[in-house]
Backbone as JSON, one array per atom type, in Angstrom:
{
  "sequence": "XXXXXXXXXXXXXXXXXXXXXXXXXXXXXXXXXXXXXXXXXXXXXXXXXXXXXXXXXXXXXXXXXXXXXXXXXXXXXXXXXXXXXXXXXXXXXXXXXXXXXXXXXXXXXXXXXXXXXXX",
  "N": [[77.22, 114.39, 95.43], [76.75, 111.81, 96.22], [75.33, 110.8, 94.14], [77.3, 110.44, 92.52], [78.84, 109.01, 93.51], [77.54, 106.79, 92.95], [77.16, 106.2, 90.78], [79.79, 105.53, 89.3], [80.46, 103.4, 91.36], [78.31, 101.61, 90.29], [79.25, 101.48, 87.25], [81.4, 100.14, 87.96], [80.41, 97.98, 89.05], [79.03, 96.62, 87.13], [81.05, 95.95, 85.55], [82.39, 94.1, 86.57], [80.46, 92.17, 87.08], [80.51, 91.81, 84.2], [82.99, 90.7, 83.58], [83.01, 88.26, 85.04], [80.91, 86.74, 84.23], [80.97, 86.43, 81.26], [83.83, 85.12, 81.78], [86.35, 86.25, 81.1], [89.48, 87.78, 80.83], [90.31, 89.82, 81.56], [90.18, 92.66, 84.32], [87.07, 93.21, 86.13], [86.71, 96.01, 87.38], [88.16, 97.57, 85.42], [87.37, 96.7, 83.04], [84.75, 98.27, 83.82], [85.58, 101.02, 83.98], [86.27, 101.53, 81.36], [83.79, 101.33, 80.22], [82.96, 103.28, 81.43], [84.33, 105.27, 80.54], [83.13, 105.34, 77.54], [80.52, 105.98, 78.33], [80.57, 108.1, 79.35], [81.93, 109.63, 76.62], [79.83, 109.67, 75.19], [77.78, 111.03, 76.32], [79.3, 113.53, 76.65], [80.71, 114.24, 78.33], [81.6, 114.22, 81.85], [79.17, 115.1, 84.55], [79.14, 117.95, 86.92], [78.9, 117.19, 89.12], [80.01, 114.54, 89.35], [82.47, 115.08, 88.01], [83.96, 116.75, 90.97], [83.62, 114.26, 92.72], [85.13, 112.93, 91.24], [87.6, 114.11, 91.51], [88.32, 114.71, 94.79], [88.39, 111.81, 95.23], [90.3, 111.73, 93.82], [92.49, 113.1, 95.27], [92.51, 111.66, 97.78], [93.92, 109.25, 97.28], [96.32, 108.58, 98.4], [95.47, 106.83, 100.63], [94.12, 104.43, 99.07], [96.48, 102.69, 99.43], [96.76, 102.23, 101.93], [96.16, 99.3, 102.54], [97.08, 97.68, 100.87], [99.83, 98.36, 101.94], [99.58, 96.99, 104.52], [98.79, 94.39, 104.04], [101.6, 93.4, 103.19], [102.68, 93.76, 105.35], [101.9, 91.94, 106.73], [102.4, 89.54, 105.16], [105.04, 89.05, 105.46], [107.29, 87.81, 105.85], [107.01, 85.77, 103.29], [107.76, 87.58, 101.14], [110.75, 87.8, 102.32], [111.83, 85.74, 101.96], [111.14, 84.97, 99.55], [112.37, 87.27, 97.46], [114.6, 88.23, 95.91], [112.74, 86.8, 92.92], [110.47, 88.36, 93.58], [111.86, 91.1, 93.05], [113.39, 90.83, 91.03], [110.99, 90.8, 89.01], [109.99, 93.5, 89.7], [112.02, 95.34, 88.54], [111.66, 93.99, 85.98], [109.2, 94.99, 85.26], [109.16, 97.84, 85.48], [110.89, 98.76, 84.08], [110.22, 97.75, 81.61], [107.49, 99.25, 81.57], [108.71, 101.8, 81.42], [109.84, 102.02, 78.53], [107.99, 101.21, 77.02], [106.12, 103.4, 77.62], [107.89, 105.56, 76.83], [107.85, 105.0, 73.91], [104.97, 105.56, 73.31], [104.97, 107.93, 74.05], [106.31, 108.9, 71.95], [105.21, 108.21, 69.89], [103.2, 110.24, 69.95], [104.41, 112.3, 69.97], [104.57, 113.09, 67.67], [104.48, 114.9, 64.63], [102.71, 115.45, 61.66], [103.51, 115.13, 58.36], [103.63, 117.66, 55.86], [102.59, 118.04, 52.79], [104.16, 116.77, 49.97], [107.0, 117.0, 51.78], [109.59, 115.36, 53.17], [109.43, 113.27, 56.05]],
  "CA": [[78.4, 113.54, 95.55], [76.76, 110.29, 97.32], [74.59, 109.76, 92.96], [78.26, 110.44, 91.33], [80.28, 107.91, 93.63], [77.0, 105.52, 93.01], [77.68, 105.7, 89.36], [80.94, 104.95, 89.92], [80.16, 102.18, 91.68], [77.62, 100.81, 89.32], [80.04, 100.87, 86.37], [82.39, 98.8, 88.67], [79.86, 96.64, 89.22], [78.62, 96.39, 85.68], [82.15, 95.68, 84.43], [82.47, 93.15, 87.15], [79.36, 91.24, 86.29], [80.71, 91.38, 82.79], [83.92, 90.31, 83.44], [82.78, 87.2, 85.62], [79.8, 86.22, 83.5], [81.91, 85.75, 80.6], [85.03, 84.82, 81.8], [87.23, 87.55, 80.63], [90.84, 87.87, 81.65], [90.17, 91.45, 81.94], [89.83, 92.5, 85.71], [86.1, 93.92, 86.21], [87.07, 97.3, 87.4], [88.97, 97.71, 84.56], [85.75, 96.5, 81.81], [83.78, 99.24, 84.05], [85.92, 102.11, 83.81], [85.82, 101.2, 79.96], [82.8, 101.13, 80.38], [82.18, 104.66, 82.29], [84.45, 106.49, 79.52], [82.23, 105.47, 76.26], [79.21, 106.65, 78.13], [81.12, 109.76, 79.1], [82.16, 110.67, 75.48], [78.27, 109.81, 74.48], [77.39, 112.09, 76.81], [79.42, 114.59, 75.83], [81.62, 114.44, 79.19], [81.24, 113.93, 83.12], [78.88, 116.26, 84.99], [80.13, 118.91, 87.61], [79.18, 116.2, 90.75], [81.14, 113.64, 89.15], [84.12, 115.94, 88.09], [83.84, 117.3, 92.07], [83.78, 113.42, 93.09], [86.57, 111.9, 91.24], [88.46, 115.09, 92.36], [87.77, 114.04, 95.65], [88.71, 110.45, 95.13], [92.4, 111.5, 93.6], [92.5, 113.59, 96.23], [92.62, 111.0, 98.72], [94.12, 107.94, 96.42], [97.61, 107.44, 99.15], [94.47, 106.21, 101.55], [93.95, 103.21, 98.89], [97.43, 102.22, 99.45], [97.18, 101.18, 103.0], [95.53, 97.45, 102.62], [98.17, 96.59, 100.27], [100.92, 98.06, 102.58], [99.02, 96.03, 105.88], [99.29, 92.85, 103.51], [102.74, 93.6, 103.19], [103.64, 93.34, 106.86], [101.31, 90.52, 107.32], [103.0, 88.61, 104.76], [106.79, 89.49, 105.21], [107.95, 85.96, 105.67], [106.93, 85.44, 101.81], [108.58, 88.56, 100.73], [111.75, 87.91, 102.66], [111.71, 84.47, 101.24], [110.84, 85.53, 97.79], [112.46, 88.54, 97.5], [114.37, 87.95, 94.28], [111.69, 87.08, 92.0], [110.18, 90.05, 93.43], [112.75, 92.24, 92.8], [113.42, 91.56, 89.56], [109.77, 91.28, 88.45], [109.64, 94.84, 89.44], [112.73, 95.99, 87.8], [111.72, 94.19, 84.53], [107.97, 95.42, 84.66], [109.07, 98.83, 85.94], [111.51, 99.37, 82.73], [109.22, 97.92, 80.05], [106.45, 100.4, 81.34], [109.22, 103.04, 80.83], [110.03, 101.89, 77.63], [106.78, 101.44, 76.21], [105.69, 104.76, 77.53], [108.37, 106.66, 76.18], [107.42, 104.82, 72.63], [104.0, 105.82, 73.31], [104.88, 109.59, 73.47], [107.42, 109.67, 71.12], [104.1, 108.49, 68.67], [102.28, 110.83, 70.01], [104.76, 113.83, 69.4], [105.05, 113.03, 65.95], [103.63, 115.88, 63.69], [102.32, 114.92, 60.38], [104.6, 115.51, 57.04], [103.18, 118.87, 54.96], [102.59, 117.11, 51.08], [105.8, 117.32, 49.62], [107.6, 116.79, 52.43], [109.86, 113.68, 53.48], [108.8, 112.82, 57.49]],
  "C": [[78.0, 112.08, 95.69], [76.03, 109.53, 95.18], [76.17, 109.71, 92.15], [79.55, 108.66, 92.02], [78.89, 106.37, 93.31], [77.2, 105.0, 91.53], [78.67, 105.4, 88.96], [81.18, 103.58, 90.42], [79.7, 101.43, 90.98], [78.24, 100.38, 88.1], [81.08, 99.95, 86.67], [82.0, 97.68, 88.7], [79.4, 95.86, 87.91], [79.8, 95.43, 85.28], [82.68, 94.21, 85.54], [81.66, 91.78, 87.05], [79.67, 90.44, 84.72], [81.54, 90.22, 82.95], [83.68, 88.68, 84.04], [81.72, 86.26, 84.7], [80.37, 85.54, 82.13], [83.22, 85.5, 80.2], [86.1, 85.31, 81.38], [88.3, 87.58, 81.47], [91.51, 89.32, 82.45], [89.9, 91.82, 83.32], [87.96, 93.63, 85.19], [86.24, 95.62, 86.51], [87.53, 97.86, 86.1], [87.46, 97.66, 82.92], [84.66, 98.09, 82.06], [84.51, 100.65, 83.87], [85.84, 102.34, 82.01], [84.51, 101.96, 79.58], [82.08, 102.92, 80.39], [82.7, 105.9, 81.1], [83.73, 106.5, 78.15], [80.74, 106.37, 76.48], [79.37, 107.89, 78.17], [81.4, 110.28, 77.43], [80.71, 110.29, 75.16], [77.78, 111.02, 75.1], [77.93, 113.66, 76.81], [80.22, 115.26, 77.72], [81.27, 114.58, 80.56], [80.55, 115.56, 83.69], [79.77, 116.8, 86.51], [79.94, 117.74, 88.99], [79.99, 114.96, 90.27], [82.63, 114.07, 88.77], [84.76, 116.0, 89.6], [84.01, 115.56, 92.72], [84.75, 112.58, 92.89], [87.74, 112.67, 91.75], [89.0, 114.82, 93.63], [88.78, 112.78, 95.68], [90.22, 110.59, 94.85], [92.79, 111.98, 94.49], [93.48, 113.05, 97.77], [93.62, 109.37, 98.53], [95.25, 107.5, 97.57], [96.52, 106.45, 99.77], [94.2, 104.46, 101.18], [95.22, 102.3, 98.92], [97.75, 101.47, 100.69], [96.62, 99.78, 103.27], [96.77, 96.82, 102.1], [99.7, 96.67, 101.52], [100.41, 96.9, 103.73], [99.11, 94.36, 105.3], [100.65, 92.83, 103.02], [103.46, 93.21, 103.99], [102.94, 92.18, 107.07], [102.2, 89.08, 106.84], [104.62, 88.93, 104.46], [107.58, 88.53, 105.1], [108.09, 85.66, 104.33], [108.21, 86.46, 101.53], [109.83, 88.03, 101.13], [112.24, 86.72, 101.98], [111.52, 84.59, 100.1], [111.38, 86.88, 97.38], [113.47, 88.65, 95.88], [113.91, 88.09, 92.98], [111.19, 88.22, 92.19], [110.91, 90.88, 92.67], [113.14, 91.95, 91.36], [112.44, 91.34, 88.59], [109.53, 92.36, 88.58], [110.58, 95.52, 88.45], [112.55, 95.43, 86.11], [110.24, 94.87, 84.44], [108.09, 97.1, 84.62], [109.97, 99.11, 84.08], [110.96, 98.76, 81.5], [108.32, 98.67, 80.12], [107.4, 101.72, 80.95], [109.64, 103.41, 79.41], [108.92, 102.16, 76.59], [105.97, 102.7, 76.39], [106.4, 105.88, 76.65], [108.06, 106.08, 74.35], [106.6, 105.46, 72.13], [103.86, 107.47, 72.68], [105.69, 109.88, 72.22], [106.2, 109.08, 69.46], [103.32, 109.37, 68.4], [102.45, 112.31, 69.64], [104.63, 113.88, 68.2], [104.36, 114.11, 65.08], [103.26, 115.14, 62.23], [103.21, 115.56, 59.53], [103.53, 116.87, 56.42], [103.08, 117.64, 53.38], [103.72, 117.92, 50.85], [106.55, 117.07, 50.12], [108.25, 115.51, 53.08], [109.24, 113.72, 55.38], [110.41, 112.91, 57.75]]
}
């Protein structure tokens, strides 16, 4: 468990390095997970201590939620004061991810035409 969460780590850090080094708008985490699935399909797919570790990790994922709530209450003054913009930055980001997801699947159901056949 302790070499699968280090590789884990290391592609975080990799993609963090990247992302800082040349200025990329991309967040680093984000470059390294990239990152972690090309070597996975080279490799021909994550071994059983890294399966058993990200397992693990979803496992536990509410856990990464309490910093953001604790900066939540810290900064409530903002929020209460900004609450607004908040609110309808979530309701427009929340219904273009629903939008563009359901696009997504409705490409993804699509079957292919038979020859001959109109679509």
């Amino acid at each position: 468990m302790l070499g699968a969460l280090t590789q884990l780590l290391l592609f975080q850090l990799a993609g963090e390095v990247l992302a800082r080094s040349l200025d990329l708008p991309i967040p680093g985490p984000v470059i390294g997970m990239l990152m972690l699935f090309v070597a996975l399909m080279l490799r021909g797919g994550p071994g059983e201590g890294l399966q058993t570790t990200s397992q693990t990790l979803l496992q536990h994922l509410s856990l990464l939620f309490v910093p953001a709530g604790t900066g939540i209450m810290v900064h409530l003054h903002r929020v209460s004061a900004e609450w607004l913009p908040l609110l309808v930055s979530l309701l427009v980001s929340t219904l273009a991810t629903l939008v563009v997801t359901a696009l997504v699947m409705r490409l993804c159901q699509r079957t292919p035409a038979a020859p001959g056949e109109t679509p």
